[in-house]
C-alpha positions in Angstrom: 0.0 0.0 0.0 1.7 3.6 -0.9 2.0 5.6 1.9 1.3 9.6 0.9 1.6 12.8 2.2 -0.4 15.2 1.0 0.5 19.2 1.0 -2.7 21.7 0.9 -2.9 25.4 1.3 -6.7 25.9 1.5 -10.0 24.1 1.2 -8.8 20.6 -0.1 -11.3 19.6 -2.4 -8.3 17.6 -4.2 -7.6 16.6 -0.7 -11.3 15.1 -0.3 -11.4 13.2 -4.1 -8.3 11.8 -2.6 -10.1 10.6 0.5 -13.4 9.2 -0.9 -11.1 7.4 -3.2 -9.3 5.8 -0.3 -12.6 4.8 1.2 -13.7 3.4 -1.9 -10.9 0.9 -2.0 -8.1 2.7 -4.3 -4.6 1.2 -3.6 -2.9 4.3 -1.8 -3.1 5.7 2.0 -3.3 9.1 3.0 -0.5 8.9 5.9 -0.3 12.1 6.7 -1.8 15.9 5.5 0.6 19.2 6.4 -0.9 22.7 5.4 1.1 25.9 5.5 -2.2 27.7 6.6 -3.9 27.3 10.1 -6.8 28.0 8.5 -7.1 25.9 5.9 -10.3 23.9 6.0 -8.1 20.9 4.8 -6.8 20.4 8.4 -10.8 19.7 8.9 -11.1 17.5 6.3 -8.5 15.4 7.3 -8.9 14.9 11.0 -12.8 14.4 9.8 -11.0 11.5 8.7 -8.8 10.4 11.4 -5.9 11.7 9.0 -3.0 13.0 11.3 -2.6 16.7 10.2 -0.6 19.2 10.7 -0.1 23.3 9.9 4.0 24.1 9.5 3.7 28.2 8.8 6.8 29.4 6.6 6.4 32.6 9.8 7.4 29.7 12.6 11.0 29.4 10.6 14.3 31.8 10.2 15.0 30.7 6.7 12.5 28.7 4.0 14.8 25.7 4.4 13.9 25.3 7.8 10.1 25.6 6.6 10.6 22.8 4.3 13.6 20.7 6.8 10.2 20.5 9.3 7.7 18.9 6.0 10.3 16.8 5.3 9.7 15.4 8.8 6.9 15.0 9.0 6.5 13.3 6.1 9.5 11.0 6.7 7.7 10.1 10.4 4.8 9.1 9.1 6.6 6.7 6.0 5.5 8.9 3.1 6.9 7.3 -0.6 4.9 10.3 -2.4 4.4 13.5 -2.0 0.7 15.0 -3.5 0.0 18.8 -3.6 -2.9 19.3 -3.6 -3.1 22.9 -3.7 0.0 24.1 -1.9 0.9 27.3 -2.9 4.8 27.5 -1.5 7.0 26.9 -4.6 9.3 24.1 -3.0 13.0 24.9 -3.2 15.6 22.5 -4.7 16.6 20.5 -1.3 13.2 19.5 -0.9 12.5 18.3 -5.0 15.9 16.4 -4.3 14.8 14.7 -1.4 12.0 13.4 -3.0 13.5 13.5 -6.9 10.4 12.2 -8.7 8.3 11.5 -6.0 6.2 14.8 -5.9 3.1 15.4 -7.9 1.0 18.0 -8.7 -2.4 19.0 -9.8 -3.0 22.0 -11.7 -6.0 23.7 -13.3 -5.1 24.1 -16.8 -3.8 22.3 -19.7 -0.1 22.4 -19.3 1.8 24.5 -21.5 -1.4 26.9 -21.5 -1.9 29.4 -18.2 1.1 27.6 -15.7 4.4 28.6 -14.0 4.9 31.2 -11.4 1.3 33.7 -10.6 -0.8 30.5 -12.6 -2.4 29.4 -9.5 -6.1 29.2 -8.1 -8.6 31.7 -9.6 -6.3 33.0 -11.5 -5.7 30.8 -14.0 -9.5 30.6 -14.8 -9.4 34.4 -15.3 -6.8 34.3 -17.8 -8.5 31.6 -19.3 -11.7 33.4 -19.8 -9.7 36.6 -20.4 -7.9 34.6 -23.1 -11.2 33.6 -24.7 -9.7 29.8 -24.8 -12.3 27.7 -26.0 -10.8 24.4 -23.9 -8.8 24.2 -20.7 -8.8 21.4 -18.4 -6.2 19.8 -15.3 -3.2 18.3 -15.2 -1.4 16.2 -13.3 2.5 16.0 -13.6 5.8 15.1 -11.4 7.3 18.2 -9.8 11.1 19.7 -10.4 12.5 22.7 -9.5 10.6 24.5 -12.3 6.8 26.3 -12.0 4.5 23.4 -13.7 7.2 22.0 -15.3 7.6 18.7 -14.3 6.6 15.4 -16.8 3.1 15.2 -17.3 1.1 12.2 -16.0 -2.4 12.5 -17.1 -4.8 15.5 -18.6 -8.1 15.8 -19.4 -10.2 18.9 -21.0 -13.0 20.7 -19.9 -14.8 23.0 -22.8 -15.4 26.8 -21.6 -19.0 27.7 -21.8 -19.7 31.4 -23.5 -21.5 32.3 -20.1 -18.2 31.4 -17.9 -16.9 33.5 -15.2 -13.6 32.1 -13.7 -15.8 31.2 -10.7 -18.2 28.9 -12.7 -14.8 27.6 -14.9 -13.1 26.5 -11.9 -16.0 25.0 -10.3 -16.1 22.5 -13.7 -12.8 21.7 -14.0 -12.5 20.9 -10.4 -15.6 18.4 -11.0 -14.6 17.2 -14.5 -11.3 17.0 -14.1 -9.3 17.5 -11.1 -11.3 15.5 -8.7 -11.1 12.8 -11.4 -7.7 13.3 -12.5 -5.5 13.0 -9.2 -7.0 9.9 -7.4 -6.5 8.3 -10.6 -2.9 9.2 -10.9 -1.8 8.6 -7.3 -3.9 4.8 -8.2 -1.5 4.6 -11.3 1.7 5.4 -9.6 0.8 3.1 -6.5 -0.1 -0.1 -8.8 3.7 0.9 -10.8 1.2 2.0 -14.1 3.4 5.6 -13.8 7.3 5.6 -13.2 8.6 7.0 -10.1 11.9 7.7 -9.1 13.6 5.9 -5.8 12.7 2.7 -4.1 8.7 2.3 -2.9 
């Protein structure tokens, strides 16, 4: 069973597709959930779920390594083989992507090239989607490196934008169409040895 840690900055509605895929039998096991933000209703979702979890705030450190020295920890404690974000904002610095060379993935809300790297997060890449007039955009799912979003590429899938879109509406559907789909479904691939990842699991 692959043990992972999963990294989440705000509501965790990745988190939760992760979760109900557990439940429902997928080959994987949430070990451990570590948010940057107290507030984060992901904290929530996990203990809801007998989940340990734990908030690590970049404020609580004197330097960023330190910030990501304590993740590593935690994950490490709890026997993680890979690393999801799901929704962490905190660009992870090189020490961290070489402890765990090829065994961090990501899910992101476009179709990678289009509307990724550094400021392509949240909201914001549904408004320069819309702002774009794109006719297609989607989610992505790919292996992290010390580059913004531009890690190998695991899985996609499109979502068409509707004339009537607002971001808010966009990013509601692609959550639902995609990204709830997309990243239980990865982490399922990797755990079964469908998707190479680097190190010994």
């Amino acid at each position: 069973m692959l043990k992972i840690g999963a990294l989440c900055s705000g509501g965790g509605t990745n988190l939760q597709a992760l979760i109900d895929s557990e439940k429902s039998g997928a080959p994987f096991h949430i070990a451990v959930v570590i948010s940057n933000n107290p507030s984060a209703f992901a904290l929530e979702r996990a203990r809801a779920s007998e989940i340990p979890a734990f908030c690590v705030r970049i404020s609580s450190f004197a330097s960023r390594d330190a910030f990501e020295d304590e993740i590593m920890l935690r994950l490490a404690e709890h026997g993680v083989k890979l690393v999801v974000l799901a929704g962490f904002i905190p660009i992870l610095g090189s020490r961290f992507i070489n402890a765990y060379r090829d065994r961090i993935i990501n899910i992101h809300p476009s179709l990678i090239p289009a509307f990724c790297g550094r400021g392509f997060y949240g909201i914001k890449v549904h408004e320069a989607v819309i702002a774009s007039g794109a006719g297609i955009t989607g989610a992505t799912v790919h292996f992290v490196d010390e580059g913004a979003d531009t890690g190998r590429i695991i899985m996609q899938k499109a979502v068409r934008v509707q004339p009537a879109d607002t971001p808010q509406t966009l990013q509601k559907r692609v959550m639902e169409e995609a990204e709830w789909i997309l990243l239980p479904e990865a982490v399922r691939l990797i755990s079964e040895g469908k998707a190479r990842i680097g190190g010994d699991i």
